[in-house]
TIVOPA-202318 format. One record per atom (N, C-alpha, C): residue number from 1; residue in one letter; chain; atom name; y negated, x, z. Coordinates in steps of 0.02 Angstrom, whole numbers, plus 50000, padded with zeros to 5 digits. Example, Ala and Ser with C-alpha at 12.3 -4.5 7.8 and 13.67 -1.06 7.14 Angstrom:
BEGIN
[1, "A", "A", "N", [50284, 50660, 50390]] [1, "A", "A", "CA", [50225, 50615, 50390]] [1, "A", "A", "C", [50165, 50660, 50390]] [2, "S", "A", "N", [50112, 50642, 50354]] [2, "S", "A", "CA", [50053, 50684, 50357]] [2, "S", "A", "C", [49998, 50645, 50394]] 
This chain:
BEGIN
[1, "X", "A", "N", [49639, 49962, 50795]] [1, "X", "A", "CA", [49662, 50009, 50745]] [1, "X", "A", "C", [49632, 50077, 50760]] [2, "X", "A", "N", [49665, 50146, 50749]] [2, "X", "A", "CA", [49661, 50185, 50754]] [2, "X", "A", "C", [49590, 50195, 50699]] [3, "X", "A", "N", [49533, 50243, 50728]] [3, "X", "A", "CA", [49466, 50252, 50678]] [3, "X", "A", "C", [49442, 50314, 50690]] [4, "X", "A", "N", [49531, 50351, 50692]] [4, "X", "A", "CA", [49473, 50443, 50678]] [4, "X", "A", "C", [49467, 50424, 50593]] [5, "X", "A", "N", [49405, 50461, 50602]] [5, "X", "A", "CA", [49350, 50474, 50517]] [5, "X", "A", "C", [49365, 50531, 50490]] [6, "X", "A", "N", [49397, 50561, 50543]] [6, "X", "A", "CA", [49425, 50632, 50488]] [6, "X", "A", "C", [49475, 50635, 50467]] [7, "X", "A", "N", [49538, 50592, 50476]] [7, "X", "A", "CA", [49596, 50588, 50469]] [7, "X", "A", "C", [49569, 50525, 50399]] [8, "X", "A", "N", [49549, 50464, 50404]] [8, "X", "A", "CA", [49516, 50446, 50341]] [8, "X", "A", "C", [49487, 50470, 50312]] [9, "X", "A", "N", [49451, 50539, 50306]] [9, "X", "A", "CA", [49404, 50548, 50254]] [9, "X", "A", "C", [49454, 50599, 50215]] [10, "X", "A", "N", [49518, 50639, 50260]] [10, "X", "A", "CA", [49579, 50676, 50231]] [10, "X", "A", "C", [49629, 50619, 50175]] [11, "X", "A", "N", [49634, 50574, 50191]] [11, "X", "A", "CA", [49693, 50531, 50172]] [11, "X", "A", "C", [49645, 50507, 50115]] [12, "X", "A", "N", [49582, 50486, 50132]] [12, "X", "A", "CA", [49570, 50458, 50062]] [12, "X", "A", "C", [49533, 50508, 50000]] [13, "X", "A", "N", [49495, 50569, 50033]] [13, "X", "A", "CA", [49507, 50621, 49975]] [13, "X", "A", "C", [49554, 50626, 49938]] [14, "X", "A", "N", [49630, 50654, 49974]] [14, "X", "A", "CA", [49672, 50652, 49935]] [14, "X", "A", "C", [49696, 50591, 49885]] [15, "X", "A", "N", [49683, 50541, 49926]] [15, "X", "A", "CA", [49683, 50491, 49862]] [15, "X", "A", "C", [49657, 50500, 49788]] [16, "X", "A", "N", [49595, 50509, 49817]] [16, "X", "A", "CA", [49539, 50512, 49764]] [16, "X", "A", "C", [49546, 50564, 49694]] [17, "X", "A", "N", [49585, 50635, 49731]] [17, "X", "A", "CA", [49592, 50675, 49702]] [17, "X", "A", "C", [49667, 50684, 49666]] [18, "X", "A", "N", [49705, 50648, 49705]] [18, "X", "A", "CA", [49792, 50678, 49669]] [18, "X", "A", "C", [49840, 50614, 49687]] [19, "X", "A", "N", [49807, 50553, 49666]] [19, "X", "A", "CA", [49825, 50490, 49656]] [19, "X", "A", "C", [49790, 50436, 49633]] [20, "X", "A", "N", [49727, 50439, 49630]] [20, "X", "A", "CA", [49700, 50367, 49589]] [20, "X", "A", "C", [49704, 50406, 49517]] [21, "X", "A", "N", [49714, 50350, 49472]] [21, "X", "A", "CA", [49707, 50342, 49396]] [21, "X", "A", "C", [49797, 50410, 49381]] [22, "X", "A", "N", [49822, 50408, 49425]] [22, "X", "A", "CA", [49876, 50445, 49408]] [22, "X", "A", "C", [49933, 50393, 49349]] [23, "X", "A", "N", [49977, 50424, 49339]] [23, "X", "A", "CA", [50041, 50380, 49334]] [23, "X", "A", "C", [50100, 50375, 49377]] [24, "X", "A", "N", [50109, 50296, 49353]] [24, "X", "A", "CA", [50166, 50276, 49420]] [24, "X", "A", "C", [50257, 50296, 49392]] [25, "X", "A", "N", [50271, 50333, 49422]] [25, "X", "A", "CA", [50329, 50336, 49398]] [25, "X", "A", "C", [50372, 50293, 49423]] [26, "X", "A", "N", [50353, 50278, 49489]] [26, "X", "A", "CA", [50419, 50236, 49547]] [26, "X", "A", "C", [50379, 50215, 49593]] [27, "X", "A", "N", [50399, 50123, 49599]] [27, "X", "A", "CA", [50393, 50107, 49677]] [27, "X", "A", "C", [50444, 50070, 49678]] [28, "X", "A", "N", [50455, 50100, 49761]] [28, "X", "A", "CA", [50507, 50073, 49787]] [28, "X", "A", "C", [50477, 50056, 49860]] [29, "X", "A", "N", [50501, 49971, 49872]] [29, "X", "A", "CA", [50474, 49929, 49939]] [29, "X", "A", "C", [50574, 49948, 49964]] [30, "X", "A", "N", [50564, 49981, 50040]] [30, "X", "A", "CA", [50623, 49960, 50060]] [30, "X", "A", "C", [50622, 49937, 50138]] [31, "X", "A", "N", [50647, 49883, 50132]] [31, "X", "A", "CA", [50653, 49829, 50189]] [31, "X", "A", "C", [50679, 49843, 50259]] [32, "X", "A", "N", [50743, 49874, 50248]] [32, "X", "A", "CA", [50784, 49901, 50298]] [32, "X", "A", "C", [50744, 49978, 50322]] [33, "X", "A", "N", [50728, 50017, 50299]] [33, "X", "A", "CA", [50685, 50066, 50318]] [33, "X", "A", "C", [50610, 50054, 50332]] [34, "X", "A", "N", [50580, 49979, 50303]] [34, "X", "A", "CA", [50504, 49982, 50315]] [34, "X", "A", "C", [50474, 50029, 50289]] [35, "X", "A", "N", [50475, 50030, 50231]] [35, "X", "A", "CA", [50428, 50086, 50195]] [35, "X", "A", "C", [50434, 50067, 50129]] [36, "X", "A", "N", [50377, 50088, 50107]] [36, "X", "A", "CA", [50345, 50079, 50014]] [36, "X", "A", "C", [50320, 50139, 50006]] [37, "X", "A", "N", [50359, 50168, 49946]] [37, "X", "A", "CA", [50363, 50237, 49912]] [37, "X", "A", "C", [50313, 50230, 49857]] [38, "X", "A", "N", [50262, 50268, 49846]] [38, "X", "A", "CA", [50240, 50287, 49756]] [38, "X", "A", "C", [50256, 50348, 49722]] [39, "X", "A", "N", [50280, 50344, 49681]] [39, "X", "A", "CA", [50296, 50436, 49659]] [39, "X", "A", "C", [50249, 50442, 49592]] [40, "X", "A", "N", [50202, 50481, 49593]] [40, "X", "A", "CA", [50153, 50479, 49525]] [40, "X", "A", "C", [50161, 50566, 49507]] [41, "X", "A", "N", [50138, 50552, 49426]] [41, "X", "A", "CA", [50126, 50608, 49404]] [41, "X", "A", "C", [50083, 50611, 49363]] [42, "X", "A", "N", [50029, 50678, 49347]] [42, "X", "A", "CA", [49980, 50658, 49306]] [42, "X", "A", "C", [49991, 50740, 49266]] [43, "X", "A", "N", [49955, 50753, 49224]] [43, "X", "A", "CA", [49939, 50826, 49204]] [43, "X", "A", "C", [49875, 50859, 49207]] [44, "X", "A", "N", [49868, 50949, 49189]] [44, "X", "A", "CA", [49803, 50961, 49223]] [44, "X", "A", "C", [49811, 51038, 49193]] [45, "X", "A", "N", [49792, 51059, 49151]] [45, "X", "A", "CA", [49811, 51117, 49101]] [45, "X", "A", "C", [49875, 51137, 49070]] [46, "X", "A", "N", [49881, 51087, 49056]] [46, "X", "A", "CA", [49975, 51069, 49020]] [46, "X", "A", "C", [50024, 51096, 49068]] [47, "X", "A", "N", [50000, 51058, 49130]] [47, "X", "A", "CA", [50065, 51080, 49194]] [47, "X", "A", "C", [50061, 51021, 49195]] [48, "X", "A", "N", [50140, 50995, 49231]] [48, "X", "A", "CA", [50128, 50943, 49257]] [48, "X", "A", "C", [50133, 50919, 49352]] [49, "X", "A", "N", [50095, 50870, 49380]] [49, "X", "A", "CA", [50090, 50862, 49442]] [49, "X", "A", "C", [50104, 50812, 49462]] [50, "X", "A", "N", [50137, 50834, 49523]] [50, "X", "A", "CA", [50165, 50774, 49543]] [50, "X", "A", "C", [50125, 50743, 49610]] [51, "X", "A", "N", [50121, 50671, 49648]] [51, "X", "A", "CA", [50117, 50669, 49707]] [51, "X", "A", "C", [50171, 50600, 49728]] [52, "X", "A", "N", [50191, 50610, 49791]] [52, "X", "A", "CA", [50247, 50568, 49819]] [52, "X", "A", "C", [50197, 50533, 49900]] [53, "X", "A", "N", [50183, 50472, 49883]] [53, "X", "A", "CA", [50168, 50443, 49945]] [53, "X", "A", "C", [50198, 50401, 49980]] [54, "X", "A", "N", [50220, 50402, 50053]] [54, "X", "A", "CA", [50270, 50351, 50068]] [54, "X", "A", "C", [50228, 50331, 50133]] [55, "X", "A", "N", [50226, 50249, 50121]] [55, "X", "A", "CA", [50189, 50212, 50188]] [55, "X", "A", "C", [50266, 50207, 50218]] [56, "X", "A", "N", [50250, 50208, 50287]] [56, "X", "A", "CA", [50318, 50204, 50336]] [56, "X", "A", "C", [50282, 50168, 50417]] [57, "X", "A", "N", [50348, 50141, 50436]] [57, "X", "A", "CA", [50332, 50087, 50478]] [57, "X", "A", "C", [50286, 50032, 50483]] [58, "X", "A", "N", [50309, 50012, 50404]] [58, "X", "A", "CA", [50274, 49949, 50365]] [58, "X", "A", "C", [50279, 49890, 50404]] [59, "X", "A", "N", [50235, 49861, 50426]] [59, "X", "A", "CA", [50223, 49782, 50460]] [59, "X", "A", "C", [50206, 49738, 50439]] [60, "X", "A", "N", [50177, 49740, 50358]] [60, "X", "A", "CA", [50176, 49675, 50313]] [60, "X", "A", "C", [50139, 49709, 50258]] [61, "X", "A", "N", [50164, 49681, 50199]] [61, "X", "A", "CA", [50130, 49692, 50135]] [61, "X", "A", "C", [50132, 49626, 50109]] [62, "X", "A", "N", [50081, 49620, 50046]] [62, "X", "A", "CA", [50058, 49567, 50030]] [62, "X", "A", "C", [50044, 49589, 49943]] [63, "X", "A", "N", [50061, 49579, 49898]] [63, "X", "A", "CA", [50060, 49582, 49838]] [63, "X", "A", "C", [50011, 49533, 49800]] [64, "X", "A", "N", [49971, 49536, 49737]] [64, "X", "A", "CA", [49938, 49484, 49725]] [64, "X", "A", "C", [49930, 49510, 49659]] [65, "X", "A", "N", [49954, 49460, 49622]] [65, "X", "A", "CA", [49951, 49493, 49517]] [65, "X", "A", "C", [49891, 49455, 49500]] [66, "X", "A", "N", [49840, 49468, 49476]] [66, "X", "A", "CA", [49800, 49436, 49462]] [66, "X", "A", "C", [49793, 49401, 49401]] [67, "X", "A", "N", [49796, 49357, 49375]] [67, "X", "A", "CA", [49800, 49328, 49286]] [67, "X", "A", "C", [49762, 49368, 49242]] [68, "X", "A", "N", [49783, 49384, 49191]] [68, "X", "A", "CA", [49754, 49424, 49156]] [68, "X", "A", "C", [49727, 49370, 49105]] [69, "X", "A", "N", [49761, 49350, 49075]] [69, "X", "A", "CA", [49751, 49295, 49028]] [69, "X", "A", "C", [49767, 49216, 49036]] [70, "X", "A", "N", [49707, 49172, 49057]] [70, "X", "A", "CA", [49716, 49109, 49069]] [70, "X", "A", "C", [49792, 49078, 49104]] [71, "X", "A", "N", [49790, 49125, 49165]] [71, "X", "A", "CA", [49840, 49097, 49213]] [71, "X", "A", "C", [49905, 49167, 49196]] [72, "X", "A", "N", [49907, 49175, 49143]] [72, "X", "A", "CA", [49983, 49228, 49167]] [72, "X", "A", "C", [49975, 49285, 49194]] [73, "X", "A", "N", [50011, 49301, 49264]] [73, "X", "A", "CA", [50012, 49323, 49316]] [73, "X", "A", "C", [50075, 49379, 49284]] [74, "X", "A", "N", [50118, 49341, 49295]] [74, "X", "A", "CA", [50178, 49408, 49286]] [74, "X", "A", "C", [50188, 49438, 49245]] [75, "X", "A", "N", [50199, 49499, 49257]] [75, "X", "A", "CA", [50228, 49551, 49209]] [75, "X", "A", "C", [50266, 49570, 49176]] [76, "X", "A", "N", [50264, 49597, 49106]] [76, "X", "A", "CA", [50331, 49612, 49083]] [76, "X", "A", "C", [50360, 49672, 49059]] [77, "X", "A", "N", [50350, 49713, 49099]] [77, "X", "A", "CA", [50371, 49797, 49097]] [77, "X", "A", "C", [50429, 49826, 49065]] [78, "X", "A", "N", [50444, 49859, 49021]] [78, "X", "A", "CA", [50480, 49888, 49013]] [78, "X", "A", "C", [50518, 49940, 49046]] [79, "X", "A", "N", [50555, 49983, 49004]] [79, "X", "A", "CA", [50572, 50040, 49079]] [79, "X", "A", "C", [50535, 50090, 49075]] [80, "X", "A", "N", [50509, 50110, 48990]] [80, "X", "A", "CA", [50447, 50182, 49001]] [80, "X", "A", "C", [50393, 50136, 48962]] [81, "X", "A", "N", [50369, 50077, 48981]] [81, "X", "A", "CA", [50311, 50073, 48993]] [81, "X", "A", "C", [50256, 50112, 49044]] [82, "X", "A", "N", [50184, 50105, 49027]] [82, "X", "A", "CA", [50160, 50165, 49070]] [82, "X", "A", "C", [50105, 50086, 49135]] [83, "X", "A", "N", [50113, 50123, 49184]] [83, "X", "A", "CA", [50088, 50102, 49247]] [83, "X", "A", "C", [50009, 50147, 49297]] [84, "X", "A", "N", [49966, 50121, 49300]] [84, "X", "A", "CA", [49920, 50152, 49309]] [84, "X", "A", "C", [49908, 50150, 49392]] [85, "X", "A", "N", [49890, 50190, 49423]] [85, "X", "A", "CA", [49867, 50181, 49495]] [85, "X", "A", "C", [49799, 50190, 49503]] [86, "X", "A", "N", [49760, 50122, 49472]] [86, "X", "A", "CA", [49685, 50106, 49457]] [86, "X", "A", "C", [49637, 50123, 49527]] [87, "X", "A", "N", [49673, 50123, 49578]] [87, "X", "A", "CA", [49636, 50118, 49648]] [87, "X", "A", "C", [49700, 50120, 49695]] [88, "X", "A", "N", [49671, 50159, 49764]] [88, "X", "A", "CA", [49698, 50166, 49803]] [88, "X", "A", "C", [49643, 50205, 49889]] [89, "X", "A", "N", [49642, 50177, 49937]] [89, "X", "A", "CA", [49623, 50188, 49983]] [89, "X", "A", "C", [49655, 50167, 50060]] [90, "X", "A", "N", [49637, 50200, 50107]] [90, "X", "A", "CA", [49645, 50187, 50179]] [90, "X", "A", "C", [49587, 50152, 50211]] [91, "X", "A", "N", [49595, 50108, 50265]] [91, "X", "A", "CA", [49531, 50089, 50273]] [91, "X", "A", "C", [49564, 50079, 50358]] [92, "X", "A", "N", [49545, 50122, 50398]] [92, "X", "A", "CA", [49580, 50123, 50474]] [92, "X", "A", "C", [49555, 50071, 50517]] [93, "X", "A", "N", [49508, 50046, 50521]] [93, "X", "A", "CA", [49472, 49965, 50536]] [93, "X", "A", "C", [49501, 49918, 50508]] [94, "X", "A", "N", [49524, 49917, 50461]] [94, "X", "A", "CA", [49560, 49877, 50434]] [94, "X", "A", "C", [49511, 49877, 50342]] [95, "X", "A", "N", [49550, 49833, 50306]] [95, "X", "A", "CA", [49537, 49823, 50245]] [95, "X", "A", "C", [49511, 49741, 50223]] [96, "X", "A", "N", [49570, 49716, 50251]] [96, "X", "A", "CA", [49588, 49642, 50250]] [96, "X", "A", "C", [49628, 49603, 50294]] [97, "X", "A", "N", [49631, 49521, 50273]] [97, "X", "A", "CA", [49657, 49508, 50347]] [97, "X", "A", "C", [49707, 49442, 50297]] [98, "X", "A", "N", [49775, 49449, 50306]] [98, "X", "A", "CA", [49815, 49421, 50267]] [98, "X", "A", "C", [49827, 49348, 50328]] [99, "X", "A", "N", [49801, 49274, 50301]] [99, "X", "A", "CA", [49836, 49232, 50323]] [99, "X", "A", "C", [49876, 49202, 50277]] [100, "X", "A", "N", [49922, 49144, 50316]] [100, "X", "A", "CA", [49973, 49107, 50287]] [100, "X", "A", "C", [49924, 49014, 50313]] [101, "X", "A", "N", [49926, 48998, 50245]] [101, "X", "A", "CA", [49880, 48907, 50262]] [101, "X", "A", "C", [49947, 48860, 50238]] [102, "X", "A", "N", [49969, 48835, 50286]] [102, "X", "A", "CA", [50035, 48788, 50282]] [102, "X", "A", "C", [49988, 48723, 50229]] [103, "X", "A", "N", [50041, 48714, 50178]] [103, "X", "A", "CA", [50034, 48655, 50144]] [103, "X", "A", "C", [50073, 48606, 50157]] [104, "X", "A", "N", [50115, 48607, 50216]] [104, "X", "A", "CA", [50145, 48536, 50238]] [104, "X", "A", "C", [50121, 48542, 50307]] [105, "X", "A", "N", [50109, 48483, 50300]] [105, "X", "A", "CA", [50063, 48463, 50400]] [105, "X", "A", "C", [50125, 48473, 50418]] [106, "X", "A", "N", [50183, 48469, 50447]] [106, "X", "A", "CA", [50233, 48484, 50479]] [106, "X", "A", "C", [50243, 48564, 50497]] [107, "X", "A", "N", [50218, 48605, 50463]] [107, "X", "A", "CA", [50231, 48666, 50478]] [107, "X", "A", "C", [50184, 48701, 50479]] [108, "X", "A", "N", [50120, 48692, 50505]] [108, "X", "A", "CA", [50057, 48718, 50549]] [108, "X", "A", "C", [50055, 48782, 50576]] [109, "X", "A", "N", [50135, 48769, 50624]] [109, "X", "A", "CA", [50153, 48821, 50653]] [109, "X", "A", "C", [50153, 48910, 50618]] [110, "X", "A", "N", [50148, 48888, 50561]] [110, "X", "A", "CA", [50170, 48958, 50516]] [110, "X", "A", "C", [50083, 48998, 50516]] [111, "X", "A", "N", [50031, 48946, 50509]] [111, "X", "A", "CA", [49984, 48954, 50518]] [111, "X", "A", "C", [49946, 49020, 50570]] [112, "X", "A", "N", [49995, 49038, 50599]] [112, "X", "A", "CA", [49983, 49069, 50682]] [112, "X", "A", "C", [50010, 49136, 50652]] [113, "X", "A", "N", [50048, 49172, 50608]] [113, "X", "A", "CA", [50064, 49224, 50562]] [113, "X", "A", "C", [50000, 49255, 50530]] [114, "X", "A", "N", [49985, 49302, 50547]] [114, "X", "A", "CA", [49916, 49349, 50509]] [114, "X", "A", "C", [49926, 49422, 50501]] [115, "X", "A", "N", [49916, 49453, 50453]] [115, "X", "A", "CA", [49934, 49522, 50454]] [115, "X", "A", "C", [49872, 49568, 50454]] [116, "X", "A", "N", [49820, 49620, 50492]] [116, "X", "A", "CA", [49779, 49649, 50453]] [116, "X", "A", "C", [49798, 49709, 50404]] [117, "X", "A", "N", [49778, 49735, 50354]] [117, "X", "A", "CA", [49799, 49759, 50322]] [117, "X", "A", "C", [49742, 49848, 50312]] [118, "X", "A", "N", [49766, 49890, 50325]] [118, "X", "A", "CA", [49731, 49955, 50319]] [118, "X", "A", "C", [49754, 50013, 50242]] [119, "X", "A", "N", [49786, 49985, 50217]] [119, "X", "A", "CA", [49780, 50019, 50155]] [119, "X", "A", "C", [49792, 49972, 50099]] [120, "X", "A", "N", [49775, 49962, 50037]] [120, "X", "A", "CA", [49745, 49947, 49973]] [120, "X", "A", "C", [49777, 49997, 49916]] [121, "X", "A", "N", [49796, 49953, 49859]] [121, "X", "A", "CA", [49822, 50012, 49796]] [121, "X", "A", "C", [49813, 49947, 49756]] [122, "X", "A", "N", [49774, 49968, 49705]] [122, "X", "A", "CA", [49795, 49933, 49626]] [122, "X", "A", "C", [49825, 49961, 49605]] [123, "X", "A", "N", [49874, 49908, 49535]] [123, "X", "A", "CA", [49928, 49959, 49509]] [123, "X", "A", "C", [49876, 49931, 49409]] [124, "X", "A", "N", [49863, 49945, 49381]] [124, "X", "A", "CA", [49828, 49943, 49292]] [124, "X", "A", "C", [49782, 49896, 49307]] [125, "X", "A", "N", [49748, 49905, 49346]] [125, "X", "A", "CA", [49687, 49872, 49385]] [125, "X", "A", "C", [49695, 49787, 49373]] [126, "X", "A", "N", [49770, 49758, 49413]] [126, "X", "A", "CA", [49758, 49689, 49390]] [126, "X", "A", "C", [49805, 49668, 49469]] [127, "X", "A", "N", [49863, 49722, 49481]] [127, "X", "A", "CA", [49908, 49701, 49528]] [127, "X", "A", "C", [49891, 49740, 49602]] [128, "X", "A", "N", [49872, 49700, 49652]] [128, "X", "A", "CA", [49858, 49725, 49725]] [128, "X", "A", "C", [49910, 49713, 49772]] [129, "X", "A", "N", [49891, 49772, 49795]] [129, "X", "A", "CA", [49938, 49782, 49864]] [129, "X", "A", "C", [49921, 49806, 49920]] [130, "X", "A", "N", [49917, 49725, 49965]] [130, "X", "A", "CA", [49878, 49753, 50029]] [130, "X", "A", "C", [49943, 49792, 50075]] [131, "X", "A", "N", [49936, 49832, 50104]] [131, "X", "A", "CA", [50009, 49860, 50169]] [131, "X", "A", "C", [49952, 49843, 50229]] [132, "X", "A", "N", [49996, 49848, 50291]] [132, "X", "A", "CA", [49968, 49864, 50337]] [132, "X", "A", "C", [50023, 49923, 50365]] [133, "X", "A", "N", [50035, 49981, 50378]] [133, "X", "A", "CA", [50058, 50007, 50389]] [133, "X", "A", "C", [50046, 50065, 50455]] [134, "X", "A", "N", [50106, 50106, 50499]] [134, "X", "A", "CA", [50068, 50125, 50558]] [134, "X", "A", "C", [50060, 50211, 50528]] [135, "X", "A", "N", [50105, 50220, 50483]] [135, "X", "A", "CA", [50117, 50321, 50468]] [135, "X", "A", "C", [50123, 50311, 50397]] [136, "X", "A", "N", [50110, 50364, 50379]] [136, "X", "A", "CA", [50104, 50380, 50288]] [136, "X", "A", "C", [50121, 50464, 50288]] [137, "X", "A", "N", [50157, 50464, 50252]] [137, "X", "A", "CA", [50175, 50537, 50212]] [137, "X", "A", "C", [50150, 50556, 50141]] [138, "X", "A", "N", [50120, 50613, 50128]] [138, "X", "A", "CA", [50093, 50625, 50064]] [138, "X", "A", "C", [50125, 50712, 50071]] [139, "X", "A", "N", [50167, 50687, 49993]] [139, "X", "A", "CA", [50184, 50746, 49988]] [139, "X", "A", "C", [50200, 50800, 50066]] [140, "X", "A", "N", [50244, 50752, 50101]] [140, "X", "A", "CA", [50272, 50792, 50164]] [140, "X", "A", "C", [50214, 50802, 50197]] [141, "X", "A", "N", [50172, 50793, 50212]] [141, "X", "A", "CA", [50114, 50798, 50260]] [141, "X", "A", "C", [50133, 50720, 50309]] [142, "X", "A", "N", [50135, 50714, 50374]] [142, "X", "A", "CA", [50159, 50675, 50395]] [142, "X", "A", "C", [50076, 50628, 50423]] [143, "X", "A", "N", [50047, 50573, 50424]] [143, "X", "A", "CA", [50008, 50550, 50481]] [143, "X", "A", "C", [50038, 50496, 50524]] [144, "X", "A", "N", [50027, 50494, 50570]] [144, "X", "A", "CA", [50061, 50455, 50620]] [144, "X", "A", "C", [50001, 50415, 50672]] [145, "X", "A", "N", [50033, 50352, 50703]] [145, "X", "A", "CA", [50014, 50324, 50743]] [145, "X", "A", "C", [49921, 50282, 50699]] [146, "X", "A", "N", [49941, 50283, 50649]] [146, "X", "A", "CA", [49885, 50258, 50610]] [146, "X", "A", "C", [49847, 50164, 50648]] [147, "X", "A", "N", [49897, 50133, 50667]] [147, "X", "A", "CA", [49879, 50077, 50694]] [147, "X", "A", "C", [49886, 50079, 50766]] [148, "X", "A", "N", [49946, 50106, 50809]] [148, "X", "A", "CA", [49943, 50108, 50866]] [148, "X", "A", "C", [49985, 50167, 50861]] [149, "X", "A", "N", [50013, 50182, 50928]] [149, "X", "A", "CA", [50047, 50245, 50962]] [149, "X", "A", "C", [50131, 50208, 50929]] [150, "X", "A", "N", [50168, 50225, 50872]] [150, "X", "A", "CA", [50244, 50211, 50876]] [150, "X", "A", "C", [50278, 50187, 50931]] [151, "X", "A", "N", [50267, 50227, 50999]] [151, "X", "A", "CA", [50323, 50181, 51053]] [151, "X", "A", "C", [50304, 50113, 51075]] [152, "X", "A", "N", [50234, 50093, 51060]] [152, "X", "A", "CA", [50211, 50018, 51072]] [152, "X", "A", "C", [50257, 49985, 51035]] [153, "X", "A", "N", [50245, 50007, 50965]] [153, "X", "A", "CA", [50274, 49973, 50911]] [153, "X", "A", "C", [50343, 49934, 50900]] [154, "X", "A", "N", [50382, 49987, 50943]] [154, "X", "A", "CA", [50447, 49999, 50948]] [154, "X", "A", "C", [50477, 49977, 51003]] [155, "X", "A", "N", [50427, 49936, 51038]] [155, "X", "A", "CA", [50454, 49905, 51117]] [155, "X", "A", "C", [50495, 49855, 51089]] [156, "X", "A", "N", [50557, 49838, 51135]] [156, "X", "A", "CA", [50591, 49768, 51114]] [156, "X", "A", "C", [50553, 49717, 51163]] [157, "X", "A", "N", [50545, 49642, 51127]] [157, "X", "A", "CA", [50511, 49596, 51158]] [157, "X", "A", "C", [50534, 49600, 51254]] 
C-alpha cells in the first residue's frame, strides 16, 4: 500500500475538519462505476457547508451494523431522518483485513477471498464501513494511486 504521510495527514485533516460529526445527506454505493459517494452538510455562522466525498476504484467494501439493542441490527430510516458521520479516516497501511470463514466444509475455497481495507467511516456511531479503495475525491480535489499505480489495477488477467 501506498504510505506517503503527507498525503494521509492531508486526507485525514480534512476529515477531521469538514466531515466527521457532519450530516449525511446521501450515500450512494455504485457498482458499475466502483465508487461510494458521501455528500454531507453541516453549518458554521448560519452558512451552510457542504462536503462531497467520493471513494473511486472501489475493490471491496464491507458494511457492519452493529446491534444497538439486544441483537437489532437494522435500521429504520426515514427519508429526513438525520444521519451522523460519527468517524471517518484513511489509514494507507491499511486499517483492516476483511476475511470470508466458509460455514460449509464444501466451500473452503471461498476462504482464499480477503480484502485489506484503507479507509473506515461510521455512520451515528453504530454502522461501519470498511472500503478498500485505490483514489478518493473530496470536494474535486482528486488523490490517486492510493493502493497501487491504476494501470496495475486495470491489467486484464
Amino acid at each position: 500500500m501506498n504510505n506517503n504521510s503527507g498525503t494521509k495527514d492531508e486526507i485525514n485533516d480534512f476529515f477531521k475538519n469538514h466531515a466527521e460529526y457532519w450530516s449525511i445527506v446521501d450515500i450512494k454505493i455504485d457498482y458499475m462505476k466502483e465508487s461510494i459517494r458521501l455528500k454531507l452538510v453541516s453549518t458554521s455562522n448560519q452558512e451552510l457547508l457542504k462536503t462531497s466525498i467520493q471513494f473511486n476504484q472501489v475493490l471491496s467494501y464491507y458494511v457492519h451494523q452493529e446491534p444497538v439493542y439486544e441483537g437489532f441490527r437494522l435500521n429504520s430510516f426515514g427519508d429526513n431522518d438525520y444521519l451522523l458521520l460519527s468517524e471517518i479516516s484513511y489509514h494507507p497501511e491499511g486499517f483492516g483485513q476483511i476475511f470470508i470463514k466458509s460455514l460449509d466444509s464444501e466451500l473452503k475455497e471461498i476462504e482464499s477471498l480477503t480484502a485489506p481495507t484503507n479507509f473506515f467511516f461510521q455512520v451515528n456511531n453504530k454502522d461501519c464501513f470498511f472500503i478498500e479503495a485505490n483514489s478518493l475525491i473530496i470536494n474535486g480535489k482528486q488523490y490517486r494511486n492510493l493502493l497501487k499505480d491504476e494501470t496495475i489495477l486495470k491489467k486484464p488477467y
